[in-house]
Backbone as JSON, one array per atom type, in Angstrom:
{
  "sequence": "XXXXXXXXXXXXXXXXXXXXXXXXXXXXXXXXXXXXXXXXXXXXXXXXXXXXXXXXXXXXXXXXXXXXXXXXXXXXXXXXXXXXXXXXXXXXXXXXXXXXXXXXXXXXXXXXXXXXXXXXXXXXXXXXXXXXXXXXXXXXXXXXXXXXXXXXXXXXXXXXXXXXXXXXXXXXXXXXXXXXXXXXXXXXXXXXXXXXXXXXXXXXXXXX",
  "N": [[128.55, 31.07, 114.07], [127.67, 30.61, 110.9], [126.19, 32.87, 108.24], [123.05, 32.46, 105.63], [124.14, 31.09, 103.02], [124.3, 32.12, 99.22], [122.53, 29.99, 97.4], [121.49, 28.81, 99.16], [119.37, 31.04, 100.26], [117.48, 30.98, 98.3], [116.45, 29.09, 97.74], [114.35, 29.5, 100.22], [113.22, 32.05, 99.94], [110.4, 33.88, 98.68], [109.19, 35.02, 95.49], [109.2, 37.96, 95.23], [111.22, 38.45, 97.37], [113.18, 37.25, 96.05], [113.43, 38.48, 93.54], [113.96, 41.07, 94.27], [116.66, 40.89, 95.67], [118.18, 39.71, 93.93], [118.51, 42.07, 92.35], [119.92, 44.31, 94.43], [122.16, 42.71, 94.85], [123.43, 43.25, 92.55], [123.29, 45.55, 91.93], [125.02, 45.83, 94.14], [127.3, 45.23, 93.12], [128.01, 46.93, 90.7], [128.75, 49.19, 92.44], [130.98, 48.12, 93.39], [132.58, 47.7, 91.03], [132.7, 49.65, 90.18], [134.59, 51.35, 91.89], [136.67, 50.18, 91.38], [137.36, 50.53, 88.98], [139.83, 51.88, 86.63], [139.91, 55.58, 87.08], [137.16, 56.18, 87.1], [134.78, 58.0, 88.54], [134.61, 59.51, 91.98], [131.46, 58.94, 93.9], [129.56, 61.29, 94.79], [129.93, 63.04, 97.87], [127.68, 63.38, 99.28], [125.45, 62.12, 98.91], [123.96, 58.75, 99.06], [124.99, 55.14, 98.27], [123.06, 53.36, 96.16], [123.2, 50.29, 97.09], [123.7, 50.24, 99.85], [121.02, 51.45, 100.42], [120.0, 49.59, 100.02], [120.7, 47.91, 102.12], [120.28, 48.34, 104.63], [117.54, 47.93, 104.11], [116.96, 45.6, 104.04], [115.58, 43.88, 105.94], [113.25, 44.57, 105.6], [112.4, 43.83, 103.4], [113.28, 41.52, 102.66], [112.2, 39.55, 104.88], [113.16, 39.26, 108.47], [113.88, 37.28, 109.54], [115.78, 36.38, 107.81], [117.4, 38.87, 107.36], [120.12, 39.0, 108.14], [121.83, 36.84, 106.27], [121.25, 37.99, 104.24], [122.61, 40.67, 104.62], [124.91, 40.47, 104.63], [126.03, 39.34, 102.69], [125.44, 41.23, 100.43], [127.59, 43.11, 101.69], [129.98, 41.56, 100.93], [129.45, 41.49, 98.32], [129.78, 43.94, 97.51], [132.04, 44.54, 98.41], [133.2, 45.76, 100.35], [134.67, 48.61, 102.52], [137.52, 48.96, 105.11], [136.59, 51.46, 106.46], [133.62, 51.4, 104.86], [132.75, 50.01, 106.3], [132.95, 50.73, 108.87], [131.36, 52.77, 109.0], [128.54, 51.89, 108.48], [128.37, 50.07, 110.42], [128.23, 52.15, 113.13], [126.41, 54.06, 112.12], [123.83, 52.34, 112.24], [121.2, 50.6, 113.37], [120.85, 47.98, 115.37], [120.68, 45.18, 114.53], [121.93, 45.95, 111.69], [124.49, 46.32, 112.46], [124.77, 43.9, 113.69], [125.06, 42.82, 111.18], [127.06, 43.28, 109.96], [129.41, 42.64, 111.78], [128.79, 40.01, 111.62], [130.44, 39.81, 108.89], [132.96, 40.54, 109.01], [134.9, 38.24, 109.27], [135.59, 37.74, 106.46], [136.14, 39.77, 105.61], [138.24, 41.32, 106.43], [141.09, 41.59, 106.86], [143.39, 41.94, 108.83], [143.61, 43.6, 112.15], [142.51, 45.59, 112.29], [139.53, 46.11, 112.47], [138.87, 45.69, 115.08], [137.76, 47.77, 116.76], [135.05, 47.98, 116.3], [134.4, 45.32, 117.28], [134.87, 45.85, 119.95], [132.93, 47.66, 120.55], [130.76, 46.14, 120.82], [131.09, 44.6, 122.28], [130.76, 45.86, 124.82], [128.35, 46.28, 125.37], [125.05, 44.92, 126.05], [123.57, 43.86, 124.44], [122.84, 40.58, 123.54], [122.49, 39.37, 120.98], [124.22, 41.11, 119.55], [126.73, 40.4, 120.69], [127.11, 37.57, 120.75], [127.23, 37.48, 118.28], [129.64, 39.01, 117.39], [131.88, 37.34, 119.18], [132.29, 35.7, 117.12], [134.49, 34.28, 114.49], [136.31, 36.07, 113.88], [136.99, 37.88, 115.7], [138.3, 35.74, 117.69], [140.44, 35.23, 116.02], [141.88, 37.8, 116.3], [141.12, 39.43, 118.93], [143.28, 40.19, 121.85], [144.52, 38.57, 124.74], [143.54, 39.51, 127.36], [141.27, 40.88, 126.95], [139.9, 38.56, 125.15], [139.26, 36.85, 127.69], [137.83, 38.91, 128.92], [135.34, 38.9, 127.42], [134.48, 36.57, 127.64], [133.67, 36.29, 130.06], [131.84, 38.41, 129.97], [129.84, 36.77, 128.64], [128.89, 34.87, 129.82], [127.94, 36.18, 132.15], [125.25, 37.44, 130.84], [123.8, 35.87, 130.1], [124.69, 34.29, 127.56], [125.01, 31.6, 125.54], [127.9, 29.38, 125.6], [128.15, 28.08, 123.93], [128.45, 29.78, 121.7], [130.86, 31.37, 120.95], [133.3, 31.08, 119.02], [135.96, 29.08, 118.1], [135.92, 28.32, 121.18], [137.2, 26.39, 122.87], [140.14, 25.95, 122.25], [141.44, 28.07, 122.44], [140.9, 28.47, 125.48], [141.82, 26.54, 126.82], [144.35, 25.36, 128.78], [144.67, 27.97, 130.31], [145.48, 29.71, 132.34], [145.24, 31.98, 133.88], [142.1, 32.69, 132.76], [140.82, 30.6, 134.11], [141.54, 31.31, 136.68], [139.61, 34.01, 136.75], [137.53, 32.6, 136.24], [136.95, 30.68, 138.52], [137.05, 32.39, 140.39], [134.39, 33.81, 139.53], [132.64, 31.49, 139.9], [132.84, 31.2, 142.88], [131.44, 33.67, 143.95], [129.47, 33.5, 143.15], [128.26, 31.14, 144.08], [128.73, 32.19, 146.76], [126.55, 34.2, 147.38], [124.1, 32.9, 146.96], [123.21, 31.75, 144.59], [122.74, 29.6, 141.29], [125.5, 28.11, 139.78], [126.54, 28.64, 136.67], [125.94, 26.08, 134.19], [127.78, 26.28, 132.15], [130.02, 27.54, 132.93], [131.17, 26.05, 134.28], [132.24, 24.14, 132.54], [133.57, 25.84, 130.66], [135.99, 26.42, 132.69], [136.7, 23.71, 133.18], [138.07, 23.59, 130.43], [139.97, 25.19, 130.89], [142.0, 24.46, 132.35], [142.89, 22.72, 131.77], [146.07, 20.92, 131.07]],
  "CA": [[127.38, 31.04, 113.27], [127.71, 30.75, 109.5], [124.73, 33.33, 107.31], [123.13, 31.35, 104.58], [124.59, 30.82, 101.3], [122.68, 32.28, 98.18], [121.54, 29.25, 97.44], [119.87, 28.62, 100.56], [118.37, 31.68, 100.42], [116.96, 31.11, 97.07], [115.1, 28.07, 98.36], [113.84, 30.03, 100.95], [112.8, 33.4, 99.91], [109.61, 34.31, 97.42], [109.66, 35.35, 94.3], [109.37, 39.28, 95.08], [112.17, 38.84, 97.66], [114.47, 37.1, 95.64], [114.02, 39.72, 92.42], [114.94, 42.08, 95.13], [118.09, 40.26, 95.78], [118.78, 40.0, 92.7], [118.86, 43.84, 92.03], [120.9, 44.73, 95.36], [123.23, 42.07, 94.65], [123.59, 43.88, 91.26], [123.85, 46.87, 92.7], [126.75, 46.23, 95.0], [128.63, 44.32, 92.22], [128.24, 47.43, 89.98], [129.25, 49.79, 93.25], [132.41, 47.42, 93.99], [133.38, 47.17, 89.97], [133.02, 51.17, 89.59], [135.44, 51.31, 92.98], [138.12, 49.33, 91.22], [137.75, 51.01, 87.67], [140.59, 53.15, 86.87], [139.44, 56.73, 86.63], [136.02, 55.88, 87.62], [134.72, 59.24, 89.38], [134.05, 59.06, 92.97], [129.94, 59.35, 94.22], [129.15, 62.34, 95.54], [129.92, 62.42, 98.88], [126.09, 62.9, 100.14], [124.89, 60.86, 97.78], [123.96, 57.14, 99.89], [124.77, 54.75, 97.2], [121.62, 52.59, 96.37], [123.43, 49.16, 97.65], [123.69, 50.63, 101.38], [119.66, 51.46, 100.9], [119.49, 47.72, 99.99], [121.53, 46.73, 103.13], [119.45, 48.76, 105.34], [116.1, 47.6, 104.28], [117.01, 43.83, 104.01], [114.64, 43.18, 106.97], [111.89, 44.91, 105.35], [112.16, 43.22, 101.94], [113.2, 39.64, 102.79], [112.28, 39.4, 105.88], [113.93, 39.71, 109.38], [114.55, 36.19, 109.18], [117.01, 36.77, 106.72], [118.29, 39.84, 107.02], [121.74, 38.88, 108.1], [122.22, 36.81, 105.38], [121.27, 38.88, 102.86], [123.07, 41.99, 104.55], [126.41, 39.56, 104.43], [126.15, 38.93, 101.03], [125.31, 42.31, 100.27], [128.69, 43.61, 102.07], [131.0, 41.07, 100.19], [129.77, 41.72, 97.01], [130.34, 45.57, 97.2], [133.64, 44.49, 98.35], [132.88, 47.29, 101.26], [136.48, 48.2, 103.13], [136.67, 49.68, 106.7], [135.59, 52.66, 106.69], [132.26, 51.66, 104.64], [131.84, 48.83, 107.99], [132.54, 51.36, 110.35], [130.17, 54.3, 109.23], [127.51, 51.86, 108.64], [128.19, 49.56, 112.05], [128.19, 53.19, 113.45], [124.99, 54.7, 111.57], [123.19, 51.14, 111.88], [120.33, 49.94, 114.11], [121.24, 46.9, 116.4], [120.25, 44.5, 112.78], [122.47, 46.27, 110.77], [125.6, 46.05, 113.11], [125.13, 42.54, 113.56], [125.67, 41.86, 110.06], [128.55, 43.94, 109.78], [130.34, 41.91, 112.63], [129.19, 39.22, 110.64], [130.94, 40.32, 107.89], [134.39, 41.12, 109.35], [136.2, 37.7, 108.77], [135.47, 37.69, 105.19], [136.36, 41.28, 104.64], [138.88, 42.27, 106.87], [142.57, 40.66, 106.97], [144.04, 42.9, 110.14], [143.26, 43.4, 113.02], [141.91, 46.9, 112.19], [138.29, 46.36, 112.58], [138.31, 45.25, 116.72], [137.33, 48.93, 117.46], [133.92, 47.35, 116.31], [134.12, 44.34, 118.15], [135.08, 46.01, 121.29], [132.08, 48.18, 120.57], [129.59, 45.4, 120.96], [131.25, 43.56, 123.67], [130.51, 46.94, 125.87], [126.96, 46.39, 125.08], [124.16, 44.05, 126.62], [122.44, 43.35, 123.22], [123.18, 39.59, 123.23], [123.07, 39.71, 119.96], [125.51, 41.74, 119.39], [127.62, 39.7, 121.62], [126.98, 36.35, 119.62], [127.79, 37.9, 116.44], [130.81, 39.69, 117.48], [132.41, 36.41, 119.15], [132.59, 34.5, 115.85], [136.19, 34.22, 113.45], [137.48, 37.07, 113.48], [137.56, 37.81, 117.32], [139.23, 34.27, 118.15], [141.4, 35.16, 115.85], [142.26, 39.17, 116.87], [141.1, 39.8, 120.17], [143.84, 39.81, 122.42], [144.34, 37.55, 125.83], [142.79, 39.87, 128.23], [140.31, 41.13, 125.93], [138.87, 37.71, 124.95], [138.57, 36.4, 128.89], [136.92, 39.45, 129.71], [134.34, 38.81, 126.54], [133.75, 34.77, 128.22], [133.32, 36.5, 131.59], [130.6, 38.6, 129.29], [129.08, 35.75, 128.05], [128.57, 34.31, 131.22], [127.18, 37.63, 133.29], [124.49, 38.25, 130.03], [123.31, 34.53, 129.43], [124.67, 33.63, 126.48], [125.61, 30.12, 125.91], [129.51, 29.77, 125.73], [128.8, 27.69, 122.14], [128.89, 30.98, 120.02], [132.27, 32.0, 121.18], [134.0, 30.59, 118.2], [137.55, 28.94, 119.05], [136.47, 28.05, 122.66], [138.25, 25.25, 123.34], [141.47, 26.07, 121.57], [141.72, 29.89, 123.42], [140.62, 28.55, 126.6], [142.91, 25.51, 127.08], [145.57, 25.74, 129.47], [144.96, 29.44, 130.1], [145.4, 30.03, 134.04], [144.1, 33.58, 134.25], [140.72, 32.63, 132.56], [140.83, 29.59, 134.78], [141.18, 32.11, 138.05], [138.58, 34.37, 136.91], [135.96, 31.32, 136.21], [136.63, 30.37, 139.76], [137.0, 33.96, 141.41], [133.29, 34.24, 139.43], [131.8, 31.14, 140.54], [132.67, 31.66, 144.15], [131.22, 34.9, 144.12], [127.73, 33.38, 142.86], [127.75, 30.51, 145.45], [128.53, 32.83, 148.19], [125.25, 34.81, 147.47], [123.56, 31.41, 146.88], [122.86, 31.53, 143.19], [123.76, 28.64, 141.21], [126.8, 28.26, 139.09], [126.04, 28.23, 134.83], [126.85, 24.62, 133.62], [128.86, 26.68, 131.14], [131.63, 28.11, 134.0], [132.56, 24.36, 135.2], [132.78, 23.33, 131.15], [135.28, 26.7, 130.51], [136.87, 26.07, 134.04], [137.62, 22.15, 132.56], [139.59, 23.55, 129.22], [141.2, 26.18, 131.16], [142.39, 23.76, 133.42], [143.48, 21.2, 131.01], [147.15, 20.94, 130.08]],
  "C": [[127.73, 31.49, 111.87], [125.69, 31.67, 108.79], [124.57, 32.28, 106.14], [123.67, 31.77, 103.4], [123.36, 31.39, 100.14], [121.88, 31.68, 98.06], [120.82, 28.36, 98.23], [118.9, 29.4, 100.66], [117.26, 31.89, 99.31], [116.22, 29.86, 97.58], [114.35, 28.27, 99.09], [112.86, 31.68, 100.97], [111.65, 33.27, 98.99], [110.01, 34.91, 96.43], [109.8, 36.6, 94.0], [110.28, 39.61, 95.9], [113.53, 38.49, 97.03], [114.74, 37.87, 93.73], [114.76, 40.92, 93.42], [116.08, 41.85, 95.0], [118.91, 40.6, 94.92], [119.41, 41.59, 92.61], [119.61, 44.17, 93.29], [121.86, 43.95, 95.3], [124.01, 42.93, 93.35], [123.74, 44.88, 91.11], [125.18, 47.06, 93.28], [127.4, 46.03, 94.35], [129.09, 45.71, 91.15], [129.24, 48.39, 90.73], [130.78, 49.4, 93.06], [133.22, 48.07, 92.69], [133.75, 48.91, 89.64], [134.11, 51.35, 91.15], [136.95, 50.88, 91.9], [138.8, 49.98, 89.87], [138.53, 52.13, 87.42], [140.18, 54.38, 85.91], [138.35, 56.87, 86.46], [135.56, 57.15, 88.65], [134.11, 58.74, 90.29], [132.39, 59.38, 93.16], [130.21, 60.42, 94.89], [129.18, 62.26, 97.15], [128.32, 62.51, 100.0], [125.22, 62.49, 99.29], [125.04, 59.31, 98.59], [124.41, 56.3, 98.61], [123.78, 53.63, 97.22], [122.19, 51.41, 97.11], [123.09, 49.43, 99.42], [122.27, 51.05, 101.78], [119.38, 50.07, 100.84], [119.63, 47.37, 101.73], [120.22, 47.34, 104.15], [118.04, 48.57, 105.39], [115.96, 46.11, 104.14], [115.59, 43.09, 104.88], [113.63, 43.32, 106.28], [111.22, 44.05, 104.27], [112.3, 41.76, 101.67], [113.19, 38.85, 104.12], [113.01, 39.54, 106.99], [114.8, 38.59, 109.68], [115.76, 36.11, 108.68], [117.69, 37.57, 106.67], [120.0, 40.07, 107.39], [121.8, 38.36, 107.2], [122.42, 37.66, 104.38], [122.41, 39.89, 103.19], [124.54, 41.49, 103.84], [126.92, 39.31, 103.03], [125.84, 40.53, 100.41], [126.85, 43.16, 100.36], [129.99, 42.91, 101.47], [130.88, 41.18, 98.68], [130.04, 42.74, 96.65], [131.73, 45.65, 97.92], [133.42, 45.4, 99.69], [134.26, 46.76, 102.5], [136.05, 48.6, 104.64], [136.18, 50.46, 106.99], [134.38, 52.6, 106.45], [131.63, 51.09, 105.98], [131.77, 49.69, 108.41], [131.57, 52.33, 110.39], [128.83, 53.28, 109.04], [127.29, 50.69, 109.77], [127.85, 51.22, 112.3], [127.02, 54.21, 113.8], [123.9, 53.62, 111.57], [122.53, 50.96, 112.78], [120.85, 48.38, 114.07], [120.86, 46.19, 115.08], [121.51, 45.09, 111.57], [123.78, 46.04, 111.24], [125.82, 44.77, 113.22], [125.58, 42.15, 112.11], [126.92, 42.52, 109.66], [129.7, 42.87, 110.46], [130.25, 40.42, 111.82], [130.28, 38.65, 109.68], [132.55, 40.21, 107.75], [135.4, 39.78, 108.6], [136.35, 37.18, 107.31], [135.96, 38.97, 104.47], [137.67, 42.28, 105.25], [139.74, 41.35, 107.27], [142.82, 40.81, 107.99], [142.72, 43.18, 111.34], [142.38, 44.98, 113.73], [140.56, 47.13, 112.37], [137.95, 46.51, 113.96], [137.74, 46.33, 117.0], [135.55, 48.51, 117.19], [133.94, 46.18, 117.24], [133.83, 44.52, 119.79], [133.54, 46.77, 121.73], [130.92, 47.35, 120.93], [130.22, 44.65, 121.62], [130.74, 44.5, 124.35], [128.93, 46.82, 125.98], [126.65, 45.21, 125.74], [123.33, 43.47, 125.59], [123.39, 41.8, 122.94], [123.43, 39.05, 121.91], [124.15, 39.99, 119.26], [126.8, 41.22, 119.76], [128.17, 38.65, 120.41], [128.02, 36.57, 118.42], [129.41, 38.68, 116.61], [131.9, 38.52, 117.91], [132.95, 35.64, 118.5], [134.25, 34.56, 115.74], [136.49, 35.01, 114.01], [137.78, 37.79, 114.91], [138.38, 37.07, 117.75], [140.65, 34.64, 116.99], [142.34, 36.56, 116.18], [142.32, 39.6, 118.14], [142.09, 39.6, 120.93], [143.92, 39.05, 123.92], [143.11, 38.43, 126.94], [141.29, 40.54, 127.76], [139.19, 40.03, 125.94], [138.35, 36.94, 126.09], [137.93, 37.34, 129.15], [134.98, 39.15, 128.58], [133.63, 37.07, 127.03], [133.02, 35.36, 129.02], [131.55, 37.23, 130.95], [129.3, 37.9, 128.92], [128.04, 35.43, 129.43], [127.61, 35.48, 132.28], [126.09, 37.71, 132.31], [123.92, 36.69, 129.78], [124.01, 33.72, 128.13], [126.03, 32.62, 126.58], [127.23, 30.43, 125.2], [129.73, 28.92, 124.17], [128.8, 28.59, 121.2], [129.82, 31.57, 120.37], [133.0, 30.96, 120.63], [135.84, 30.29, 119.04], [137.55, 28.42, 120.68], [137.84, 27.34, 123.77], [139.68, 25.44, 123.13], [141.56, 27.68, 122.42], [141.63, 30.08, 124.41], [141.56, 27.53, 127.19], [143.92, 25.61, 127.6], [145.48, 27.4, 130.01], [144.76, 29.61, 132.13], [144.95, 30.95, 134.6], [142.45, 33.44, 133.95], [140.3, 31.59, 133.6], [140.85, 30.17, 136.45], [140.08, 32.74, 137.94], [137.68, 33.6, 136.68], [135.98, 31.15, 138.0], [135.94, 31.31, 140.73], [134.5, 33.84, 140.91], [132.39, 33.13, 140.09], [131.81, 30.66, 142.02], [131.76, 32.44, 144.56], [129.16, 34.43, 143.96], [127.35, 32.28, 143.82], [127.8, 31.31, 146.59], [127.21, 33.64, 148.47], [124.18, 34.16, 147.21], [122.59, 31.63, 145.19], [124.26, 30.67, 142.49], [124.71, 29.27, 140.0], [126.59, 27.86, 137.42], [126.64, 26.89, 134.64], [128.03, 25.35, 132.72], [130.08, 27.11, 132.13], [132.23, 26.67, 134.19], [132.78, 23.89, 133.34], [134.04, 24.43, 130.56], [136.19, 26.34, 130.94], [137.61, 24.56, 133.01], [138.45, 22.56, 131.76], [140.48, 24.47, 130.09], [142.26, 25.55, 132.27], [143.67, 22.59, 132.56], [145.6, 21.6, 130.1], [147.55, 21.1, 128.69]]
}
C-alpha cells in the first residue's frame, strides 16, 4: 500500500486542512534543516518539537481518512532517523505506529528498524499487520521470520495481497510450502474450511 502523494491530498483535503498541512510540512522542513545546520543548538530535551504535535494530531485536523498520508509526509520531510521512529512508534496510538511502519522504506536503509516490525507482527491489530508487511519487510525480514508473518496473515484474516513481494519470497520455498500444508490439514481435520489464500501461497511455494 502506497500513502497519497501531496498532490492527491491537495485535491482532497479543505481549505483549513490543507493550510494546516502547509504549516506542519513547514514545520518539519524547518526541524530537519535546523538538524543538519552546523552548530545549530540541540531542542531541549523535554521540549516535543511542534512537527511531532502535527504528526500526532493528523487524524484530528485532516481527517482519519488521511492521517497516514499526511503522517508519511510529515516523517520524510523532518528527515526523522531511528530513534525519532522508534520513540514515536513506541509512544504512538495504534494510528500513529501505522504510519511509522509506513514510513520505514523511505527512511531507513538497514535493517535496523525490524525491532518495529517484529513489534507489530506480535500483535492482532490487522492493521498493524498490513502496514508492517509492505517494502521494507520483503526486503529485511529474514526466512523464518517472514513465513511465520504469512502464517500470521492467514490465522488473523488478512488477505495475503498486502504482503508486499509475495510471489517472489514465496516461490520455491519448501518450508513455507510444509507449514501451508501442516496448517491446512489442521483446519480440515476440525472441519473448518481452508482460506482460498493457503492453496494460492501453497501454489508459489510449490512452484520451481
Amino acid at each position: 500500500m502506497t500513502p497519497l502523494t501531496r498532490t492527491e491530498l491537495d485535491g482532497l483535503l479543505d481549505g483549513a486542512a490543507r493550510a494546516w498541512l502547509d504549516d506542519a510540512l513547514a514545520e518539519a522542513a524547518s526541524h530537519a534543516a535546523a538538524r543538519t545546520t552546523a552548530g545549530a543548538p540541540p531542542s531541549p530535551p523535554s521540549r516535543i518539537p511542534p512537527w511531532e504535535v502535527r504528526f500526532a494530531a493528523a487524524g484530528r485536523c485532516c481527517s482519519p481518512e488521511h492521517a497516514d498520508a499526511v503522517r508519511t509526509l510529515l516523517l520524510h520531510e523532518a528527515r526523522a532517523d531511528l530513534k525519532t521512529l522508534t520513540r514515536l512508534y513506541r509512544q504512538g496510538a495504534a494510528a500513529e505506529r501505522r504510519a511509522v511502519l509506513l514510513s520505514l522504506p523511505r527512511l531507513v536503509d538497514s535493517s535496523a528498524a525490524l525491532p518495529l516490525v517484529d513489534d507489530a507482527l506480535r500483535t492482532n491489530d490487522t492493521r498493524l499487520l498490513t502496514a508492517a508487511l509492505g517494502p521494507y519487510a520483503a526486503a529485511h525480514l529474514d526466512s523464518h521470520s517472514w513465513r511465520q508473518a504469512v502464517l500470521k496473515c492467514l490465522f488473523t484474516g488478512v488477505p495475503l495481497d498486502h504482503v508486499h513481494q509475495l510471489a517472489v519470497r514465496a516461490r520455491g520455498d519448501a518450508e513455507l510450502a510444509r507449514m501451508l500444508t501442516d496448517y491446512a490439514a489442521e483446519r480440515t481435520a476440525a472441519g473448518r474450511p481452508v482460506p482460498p489464500d493457503v492453496h494460492r501461497a501453497l501454489a508459489l511455494a510449490e512452484e520451481d
